[in-house]
C-alpha positions, -999 to 999 in steps of 0.1 A, spaced: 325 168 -250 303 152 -274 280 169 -300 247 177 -276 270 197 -251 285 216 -275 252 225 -291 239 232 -255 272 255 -250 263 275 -284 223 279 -270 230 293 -241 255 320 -256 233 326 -288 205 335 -255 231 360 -239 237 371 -275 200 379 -280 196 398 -246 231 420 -252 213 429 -287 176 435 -275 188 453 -246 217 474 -263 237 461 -233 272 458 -244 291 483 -265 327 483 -283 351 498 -261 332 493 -230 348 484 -198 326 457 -176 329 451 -140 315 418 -132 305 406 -94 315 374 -86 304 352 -60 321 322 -69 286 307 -77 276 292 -113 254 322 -124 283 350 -119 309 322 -137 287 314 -165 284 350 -169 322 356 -170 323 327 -193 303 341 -221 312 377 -219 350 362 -230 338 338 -250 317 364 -271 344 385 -269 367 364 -284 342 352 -310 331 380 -329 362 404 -319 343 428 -303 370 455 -281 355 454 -246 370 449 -215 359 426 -183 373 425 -146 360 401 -123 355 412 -86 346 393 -56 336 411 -28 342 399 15 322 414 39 336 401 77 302 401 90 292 376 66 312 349 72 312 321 41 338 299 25 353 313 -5 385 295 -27 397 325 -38 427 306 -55 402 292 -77 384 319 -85 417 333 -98 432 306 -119 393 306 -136 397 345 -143 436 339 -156 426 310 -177 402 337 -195 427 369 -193 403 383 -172 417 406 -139 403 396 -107 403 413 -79 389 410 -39 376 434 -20 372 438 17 348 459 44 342 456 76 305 468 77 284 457 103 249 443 90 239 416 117 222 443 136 207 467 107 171 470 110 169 453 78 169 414 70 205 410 69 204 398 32 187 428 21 218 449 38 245 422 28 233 428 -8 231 469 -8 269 471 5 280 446 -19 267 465 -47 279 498 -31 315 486 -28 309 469 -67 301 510 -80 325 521 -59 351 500 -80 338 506 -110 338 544 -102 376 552 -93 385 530 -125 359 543 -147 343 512 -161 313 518 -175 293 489 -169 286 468 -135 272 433 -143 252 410 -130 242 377 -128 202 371 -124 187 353 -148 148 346 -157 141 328 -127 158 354 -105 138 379 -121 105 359 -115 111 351 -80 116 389 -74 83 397 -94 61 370 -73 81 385 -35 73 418 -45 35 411 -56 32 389 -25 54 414 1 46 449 -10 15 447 -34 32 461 -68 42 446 -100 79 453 -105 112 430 -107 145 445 -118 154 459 -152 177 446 -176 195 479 -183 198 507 -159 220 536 -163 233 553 -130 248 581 -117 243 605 -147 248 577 -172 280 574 -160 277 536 -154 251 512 -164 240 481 -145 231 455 -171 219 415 -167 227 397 -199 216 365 -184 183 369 -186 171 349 -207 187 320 -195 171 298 -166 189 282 -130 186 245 -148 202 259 -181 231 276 -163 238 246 -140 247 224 -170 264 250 -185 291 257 -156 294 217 -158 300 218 -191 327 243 -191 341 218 -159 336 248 -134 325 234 -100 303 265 -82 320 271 -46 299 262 -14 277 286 0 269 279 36 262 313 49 248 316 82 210 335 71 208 321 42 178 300 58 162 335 65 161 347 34 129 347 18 141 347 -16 148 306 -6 115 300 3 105 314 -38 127 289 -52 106 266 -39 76 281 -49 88 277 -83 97 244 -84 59 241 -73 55 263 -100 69 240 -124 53 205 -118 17 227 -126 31 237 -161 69 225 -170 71 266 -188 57 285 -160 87 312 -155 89 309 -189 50 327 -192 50 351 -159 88 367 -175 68 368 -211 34 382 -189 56 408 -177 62 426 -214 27 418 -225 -1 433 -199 -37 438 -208 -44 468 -198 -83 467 -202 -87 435 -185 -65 447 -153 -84 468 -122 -66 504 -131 -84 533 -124 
């Protein structure tokens, strides 16, 4: 690894470093459930939170957890995933459910999503971890901004911090400042190779069809996720139409 990459490595960590402090997101002592997909954003995430770990000393554990639903149907190496985790010290588990979401009378991606998460507190519950993590980053966040302007006429994404279930667990996204280009050199880098994802809606989901809208985004101005996530924390009120 020559001198650029290992300056890249240290940028992106010094930005996860800057969320976890401007967003009070990790403590000592805590104990962090991470969801894992097998994809690069929930690897690069696992990445960091040892390597920080490790770094600076800080007494916090992290347990990786992947979760299979039978009804949505997708390769997963779950041998890989595991010598990844082992190479780090870090416990990984699977978990399993049988729910049915093909016929919920929401987009099944919306429904696939809600009983991940469900199953992901659940876990984090009955072992008493105190933090469930995430891996969205700035783009993620903007896409879910623009589909919720465009779908359901409000301003809202997804907060960085959330506490839960009388503060008992937190849900917290310390990728945010990072972006889908910077975390796709990073799991390269690090020589992780992101599993295949060839579920069956993914072509439904309309979250796909705002990544392209981004990239169209992008050839108008090169930082325009970069703006709308900055736009987001900075809002003129005077010159907006509130009552």
């Amino acid at each position: 690894m020559d001198k650029n990459d290992k300056s890249f490595l240290e940028r992106i960590r010094t930005k996860v470093r800057k969320a976890i402090t401007d967003y009070q997101l990790v403590q000592d002592n805590d104990t962090i459930v991470v969801g894992v997909s097998g994809g690069k954003d929930s690897m690069a995430l696992l990445d960091i939170l040892h390597n920080r770990r490790n770094s600076i000393g800080i007494a916090y554990q992290i347990v990786a957890v992947h979760i299979q639903l039978t009804d949505v149907p997708y390769y997963t190496d779950a041998a890989y995933l595991q010598e990844f985790c082992s190479k780090r010290d870090i416990p990984f588990h699977i978990l399993k459910d049988d729910v049915t979401i093909v016929n919920s009378e929401k987009q099944p991606c919306f429904y696939c999503a809600w009983n991940r998460r469900k199953l992901l507190f659940q876990f984090a519950a009955d072992h008493r971890y105190t933090k469930v993590a995430f891996g969205h980053h700035r783009d993620d966040m903007v896409e879910t901004l623009l589909m919720n302007m465009i779908y359901h006429g409000e301003m809202s994404a997804f907060p960085v911090k959330l506490s839960m279930f009388d503060d008992k667990i937190s849900i917290i996204r310390p990728l945010v400042y990072t972006t889908d280009k910077e975390l796709q050199r990073y799991v390269k880098l690090i020589n992780y190779k992101p599993l295949p994802y060839d579920c069956d809606f993914a072509t439904t989901n309309h979250r796909e069809k705002f990544k392209d809208l981004l990239k169209q985004l992008y050839t108008l101005n090169p930082n325009a996720t970069k703006n709308i996530f900055k736009a987001m924390t900075h809002i003129d009120m005077k010159h907006l139409p509130f009552k």
